[in-house]
Backbone as a ProteinNet text record, in pm:
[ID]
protein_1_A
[PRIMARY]
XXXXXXXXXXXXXXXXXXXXXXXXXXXXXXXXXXXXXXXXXXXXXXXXXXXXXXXXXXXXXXXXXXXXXXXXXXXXXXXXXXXXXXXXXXXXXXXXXXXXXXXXXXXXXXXXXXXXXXXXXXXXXXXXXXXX
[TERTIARY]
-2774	-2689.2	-2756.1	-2656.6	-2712.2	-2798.8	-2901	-2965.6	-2896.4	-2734	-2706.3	-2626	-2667.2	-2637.9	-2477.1	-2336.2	-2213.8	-2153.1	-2055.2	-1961.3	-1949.8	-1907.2	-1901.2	-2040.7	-2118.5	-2271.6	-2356.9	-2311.7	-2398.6	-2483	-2404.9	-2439.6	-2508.1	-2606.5	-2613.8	-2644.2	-2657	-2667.6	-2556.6	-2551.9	-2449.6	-2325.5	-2219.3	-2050.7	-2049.4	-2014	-2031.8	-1953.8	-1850.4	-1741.7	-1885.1	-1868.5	-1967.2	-1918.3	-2004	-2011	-2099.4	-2023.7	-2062.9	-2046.4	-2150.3	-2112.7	-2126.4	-2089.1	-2064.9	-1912.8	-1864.7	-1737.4	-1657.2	-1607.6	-1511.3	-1457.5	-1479.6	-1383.8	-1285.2	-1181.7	-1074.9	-1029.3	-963.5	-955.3	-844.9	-938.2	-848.3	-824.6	-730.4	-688.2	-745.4	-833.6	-838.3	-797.6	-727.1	-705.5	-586.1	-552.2	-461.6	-321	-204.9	-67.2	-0.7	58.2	132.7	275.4	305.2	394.5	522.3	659.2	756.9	796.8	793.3	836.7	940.6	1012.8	1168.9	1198.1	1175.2	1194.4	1145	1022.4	1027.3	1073	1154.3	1220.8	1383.8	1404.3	1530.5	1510.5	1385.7	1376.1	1368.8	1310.9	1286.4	1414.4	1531.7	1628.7	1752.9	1682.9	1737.7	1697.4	1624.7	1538.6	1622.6	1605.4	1689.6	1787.7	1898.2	2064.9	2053.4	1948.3	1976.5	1920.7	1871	1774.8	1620.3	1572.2	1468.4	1376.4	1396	1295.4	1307.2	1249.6	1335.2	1312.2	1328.5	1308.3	1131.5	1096.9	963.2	862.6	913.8	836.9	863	984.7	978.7	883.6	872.8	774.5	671.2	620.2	472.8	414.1	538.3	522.2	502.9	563.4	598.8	448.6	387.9	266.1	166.1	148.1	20.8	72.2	201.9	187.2	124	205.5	122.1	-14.8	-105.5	-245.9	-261.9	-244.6	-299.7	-285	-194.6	-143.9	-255.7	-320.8	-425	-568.7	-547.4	-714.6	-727.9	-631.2	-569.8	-648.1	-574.4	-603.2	-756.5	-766.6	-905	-1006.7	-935.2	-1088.6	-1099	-955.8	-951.3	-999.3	-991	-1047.9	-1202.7	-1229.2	-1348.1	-1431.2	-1323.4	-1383.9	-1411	-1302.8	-1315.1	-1409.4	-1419.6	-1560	-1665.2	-1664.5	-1839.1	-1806.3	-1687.2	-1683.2	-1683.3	-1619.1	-1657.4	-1798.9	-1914	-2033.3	-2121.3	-2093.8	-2125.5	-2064.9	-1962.8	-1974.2	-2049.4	-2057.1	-2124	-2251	-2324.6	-2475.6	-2495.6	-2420.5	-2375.7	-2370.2	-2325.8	-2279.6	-2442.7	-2486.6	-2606.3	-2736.5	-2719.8	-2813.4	-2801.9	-2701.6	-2605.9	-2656.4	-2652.2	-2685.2	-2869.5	-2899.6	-3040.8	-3115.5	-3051.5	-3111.1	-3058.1	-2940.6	-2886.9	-3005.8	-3044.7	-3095.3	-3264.4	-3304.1	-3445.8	-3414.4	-3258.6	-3261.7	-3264.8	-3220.4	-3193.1	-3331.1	-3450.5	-3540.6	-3668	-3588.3	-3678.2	-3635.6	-3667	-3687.5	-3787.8	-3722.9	-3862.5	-3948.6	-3964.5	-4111.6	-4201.9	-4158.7	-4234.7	-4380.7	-4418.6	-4558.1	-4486.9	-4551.2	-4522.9	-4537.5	-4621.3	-4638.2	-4591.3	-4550.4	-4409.3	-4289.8	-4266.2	-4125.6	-4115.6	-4238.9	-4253.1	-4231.9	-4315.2	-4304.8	-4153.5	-4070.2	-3956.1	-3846.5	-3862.5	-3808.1	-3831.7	-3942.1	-3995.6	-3910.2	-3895.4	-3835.6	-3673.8	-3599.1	-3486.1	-3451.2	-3524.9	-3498.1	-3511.8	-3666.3	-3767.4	-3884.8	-3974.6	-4101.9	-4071.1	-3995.5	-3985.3	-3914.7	-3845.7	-3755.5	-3819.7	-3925.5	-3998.3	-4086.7	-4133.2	-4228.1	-4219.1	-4097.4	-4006	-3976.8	-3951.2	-3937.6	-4116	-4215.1	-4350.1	-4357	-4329.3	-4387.6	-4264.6	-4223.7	-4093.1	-4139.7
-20893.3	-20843.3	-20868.6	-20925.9	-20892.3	-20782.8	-20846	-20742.4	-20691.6	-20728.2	-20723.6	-20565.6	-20504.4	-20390.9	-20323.9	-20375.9	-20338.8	-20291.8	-20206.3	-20137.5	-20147	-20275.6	-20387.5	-20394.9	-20403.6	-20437.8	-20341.1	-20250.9	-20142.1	-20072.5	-19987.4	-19940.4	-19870.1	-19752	-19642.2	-19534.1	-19532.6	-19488.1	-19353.5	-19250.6	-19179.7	-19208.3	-19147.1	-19170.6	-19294	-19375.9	-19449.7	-19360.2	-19293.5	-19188	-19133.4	-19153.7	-19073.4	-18955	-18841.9	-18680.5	-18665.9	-18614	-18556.2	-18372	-18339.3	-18206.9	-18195.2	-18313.1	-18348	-18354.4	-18307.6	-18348.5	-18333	-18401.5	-18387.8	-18275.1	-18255.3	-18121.8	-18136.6	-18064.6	-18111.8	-18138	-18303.6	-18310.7	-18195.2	-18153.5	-18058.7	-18118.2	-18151.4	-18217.2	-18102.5	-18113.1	-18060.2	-18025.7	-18187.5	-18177.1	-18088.5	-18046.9	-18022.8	-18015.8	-17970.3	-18035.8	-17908.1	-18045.6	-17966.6	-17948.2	-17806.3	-17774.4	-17812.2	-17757.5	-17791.6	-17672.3	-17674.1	-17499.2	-17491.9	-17644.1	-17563.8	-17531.4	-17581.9	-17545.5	-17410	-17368.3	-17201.7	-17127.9	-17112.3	-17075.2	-17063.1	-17176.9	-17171	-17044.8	-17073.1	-16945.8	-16807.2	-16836.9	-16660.9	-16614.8	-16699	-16682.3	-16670.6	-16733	-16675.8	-16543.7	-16506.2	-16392.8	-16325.5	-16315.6	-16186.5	-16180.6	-16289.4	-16267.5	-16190.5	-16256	-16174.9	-16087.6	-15952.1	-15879.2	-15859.7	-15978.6	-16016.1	-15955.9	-15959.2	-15949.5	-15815.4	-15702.8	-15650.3	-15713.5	-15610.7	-15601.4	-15581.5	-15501.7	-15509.8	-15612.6	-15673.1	-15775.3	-15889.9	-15892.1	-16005.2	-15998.5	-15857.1	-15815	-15874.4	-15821.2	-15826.3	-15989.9	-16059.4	-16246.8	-16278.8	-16246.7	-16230.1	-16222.7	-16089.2	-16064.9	-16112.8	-16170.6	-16264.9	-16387.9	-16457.6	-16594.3	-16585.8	-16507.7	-16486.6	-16428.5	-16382.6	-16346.9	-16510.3	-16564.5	-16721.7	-16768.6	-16802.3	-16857.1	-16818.7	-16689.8	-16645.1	-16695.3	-16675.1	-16727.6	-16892.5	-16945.9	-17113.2	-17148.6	-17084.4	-17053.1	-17065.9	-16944.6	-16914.8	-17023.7	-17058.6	-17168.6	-17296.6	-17341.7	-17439	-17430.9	-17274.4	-17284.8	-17303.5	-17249.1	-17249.3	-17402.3	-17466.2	-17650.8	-17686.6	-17651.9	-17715.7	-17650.3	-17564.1	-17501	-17581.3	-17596.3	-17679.3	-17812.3	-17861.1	-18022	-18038.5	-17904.3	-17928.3	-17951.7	-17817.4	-17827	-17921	-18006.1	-18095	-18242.5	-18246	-18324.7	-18316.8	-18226.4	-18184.4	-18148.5	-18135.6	-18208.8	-18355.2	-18441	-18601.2	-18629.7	-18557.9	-18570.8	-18596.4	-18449.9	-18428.2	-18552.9	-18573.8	-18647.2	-18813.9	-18824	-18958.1	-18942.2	-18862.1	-18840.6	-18852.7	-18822.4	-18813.8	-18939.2	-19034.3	-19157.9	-19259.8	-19235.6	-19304	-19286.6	-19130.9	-19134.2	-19183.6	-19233.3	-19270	-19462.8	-19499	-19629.3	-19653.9	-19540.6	-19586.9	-19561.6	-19537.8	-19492	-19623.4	-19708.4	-19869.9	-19913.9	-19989	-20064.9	-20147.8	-20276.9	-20409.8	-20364.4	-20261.6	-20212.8	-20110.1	-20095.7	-20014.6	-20094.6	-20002.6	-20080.9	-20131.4	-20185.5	-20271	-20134.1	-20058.9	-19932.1	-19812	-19805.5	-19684.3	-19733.8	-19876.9	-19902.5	-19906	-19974.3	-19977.9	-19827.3	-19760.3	-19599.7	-19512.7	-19547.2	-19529.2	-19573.6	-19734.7	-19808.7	-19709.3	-19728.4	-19699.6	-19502.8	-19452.2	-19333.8	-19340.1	-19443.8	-19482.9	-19518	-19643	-19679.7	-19650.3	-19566.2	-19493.7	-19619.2	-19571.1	-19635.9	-19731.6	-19770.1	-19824.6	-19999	-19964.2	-20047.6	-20123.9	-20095.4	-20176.2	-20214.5	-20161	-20210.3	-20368.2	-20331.4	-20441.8	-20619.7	-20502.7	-20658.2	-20684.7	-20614.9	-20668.1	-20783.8	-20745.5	-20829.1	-20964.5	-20987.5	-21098.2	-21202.4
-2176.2	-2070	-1936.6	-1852.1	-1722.8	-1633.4	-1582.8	-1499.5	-1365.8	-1323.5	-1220.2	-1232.4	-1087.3	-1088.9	-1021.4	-1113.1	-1103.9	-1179.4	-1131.1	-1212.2	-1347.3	-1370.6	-1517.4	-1561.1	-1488.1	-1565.6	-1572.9	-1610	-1651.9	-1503.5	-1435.2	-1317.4	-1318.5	-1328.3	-1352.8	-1226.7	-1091.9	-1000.2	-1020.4	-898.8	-928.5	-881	-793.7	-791.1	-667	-663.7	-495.7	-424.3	-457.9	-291.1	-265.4	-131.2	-43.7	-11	-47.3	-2.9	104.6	204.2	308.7	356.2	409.6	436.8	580.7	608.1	802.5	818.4	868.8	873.9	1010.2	1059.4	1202.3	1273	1368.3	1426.6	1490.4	1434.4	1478.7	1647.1	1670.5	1826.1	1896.1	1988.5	2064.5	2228.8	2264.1	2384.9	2496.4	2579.2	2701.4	2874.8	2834.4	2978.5	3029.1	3130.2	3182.9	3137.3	3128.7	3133.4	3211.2	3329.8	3413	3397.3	3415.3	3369	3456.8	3384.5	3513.8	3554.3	3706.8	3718.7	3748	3755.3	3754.6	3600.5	3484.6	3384.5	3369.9	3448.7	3428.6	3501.4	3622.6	3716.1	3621.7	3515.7	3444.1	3361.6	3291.2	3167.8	3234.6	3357.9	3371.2	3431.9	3442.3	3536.5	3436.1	3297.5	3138.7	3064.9	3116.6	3043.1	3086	3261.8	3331.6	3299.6	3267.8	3265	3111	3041.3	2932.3	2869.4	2991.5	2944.9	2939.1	2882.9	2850.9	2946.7	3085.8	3134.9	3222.2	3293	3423.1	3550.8	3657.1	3796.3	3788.4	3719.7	3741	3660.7	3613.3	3552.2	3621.1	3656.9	3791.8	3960.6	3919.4	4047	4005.3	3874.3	3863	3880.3	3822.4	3838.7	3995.9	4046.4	4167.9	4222.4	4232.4	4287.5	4194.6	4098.1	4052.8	4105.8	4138.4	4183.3	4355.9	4395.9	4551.6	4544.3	4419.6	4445.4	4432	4322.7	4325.5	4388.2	4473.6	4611.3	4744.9	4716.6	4811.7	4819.1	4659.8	4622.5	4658.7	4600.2	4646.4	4798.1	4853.1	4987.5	5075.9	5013.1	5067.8	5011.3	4852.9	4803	4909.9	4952.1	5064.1	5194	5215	5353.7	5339.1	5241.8	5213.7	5205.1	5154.2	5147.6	5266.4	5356.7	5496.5	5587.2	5550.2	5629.3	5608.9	5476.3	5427.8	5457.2	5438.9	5498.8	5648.5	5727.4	5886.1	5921.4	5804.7	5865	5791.9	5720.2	5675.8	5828.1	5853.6	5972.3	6100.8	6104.3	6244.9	6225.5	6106.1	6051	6080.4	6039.1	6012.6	6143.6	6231.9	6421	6462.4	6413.4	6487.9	6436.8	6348.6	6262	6347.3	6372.9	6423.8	6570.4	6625.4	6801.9	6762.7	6702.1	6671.1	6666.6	6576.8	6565.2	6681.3	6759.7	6888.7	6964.6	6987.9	7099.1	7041.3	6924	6852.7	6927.3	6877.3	6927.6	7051.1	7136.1	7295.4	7375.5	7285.8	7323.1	7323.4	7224.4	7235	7330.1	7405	7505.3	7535.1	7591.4	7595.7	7661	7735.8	7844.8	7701.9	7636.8	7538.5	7480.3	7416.6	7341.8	7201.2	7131.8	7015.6	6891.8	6937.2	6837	6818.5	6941.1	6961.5	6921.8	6939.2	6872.7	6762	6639.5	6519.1	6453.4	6538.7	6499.9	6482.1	6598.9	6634.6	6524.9	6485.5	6407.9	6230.3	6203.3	6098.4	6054.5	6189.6	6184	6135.1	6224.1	6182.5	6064.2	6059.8	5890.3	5786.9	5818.6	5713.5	5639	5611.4	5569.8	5470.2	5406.1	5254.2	5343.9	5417.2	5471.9	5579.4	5646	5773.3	5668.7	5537.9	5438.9	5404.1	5369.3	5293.6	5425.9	5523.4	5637.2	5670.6	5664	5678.8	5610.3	5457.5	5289.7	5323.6	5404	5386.4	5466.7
[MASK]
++++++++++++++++++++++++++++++++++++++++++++++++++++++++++++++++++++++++++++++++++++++++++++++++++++++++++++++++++++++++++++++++++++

């Protein structure tokens, strides 16, 4: 008999299906889905005709959509605050190095401008035009 090791030729290993005790978790979609609010403006406008809902439960919708509407709000103002003072860092930083460039001039020494330069660009970068 053959020494070859198949099914037919005398296999003896154990089952080939592979057992695993790893197994997948089930995909759960995360992202987002936006809803339609006229489709919920229909239902809640179904609820009421038919009971479903009252006067005060339409309140209470009512005043959690205008708290979110607040918080909304405020998180935005809040962006633009930090993106105003984030510009007017960027302003100052910008007037800073104008007035580092308007400060070379051909009557200067060769070592105050390098110095000046080297401030602007930063050290890595006047490095780099030396080695060239």
């Amino acid at each position: 008999m053959s020494n070859l090791k198949t099914l037919s030729g005398g296999y003896k290993g154990g089952s080939p299906r592979v057992r695993s005790e790893n197994s997948k978790a089930a995909f759960v979609d995360t992202r987002l889905k936006v809803m339609n609010a006229q489709g919920l403006v229909d239902n809640i406008k179904a609820w009421y005709s038919e009971g479903r809902i009252t006067t005060e439960g339409l309140q209470q919708i009512t005043t959690q959509l205008q708290e979110l509407c607040q918080m909304e709000a405020v998180s935005h103002q809040n962006q633009i605050s930090t993106l105003e003072s984030q510009a007017q860092d960027l302003a100052t930083t910008v007037a800073e190095r104008q007035a580092q460039l308007d400060a070379i001039t051909a009557g200067e020494d060769i070592v105050a401008t390098i110095n000046a330069l080297t401030a602007f660009f930063g050290a890595e970068t006047i490095e780099k035009i030396k080695n060239q």
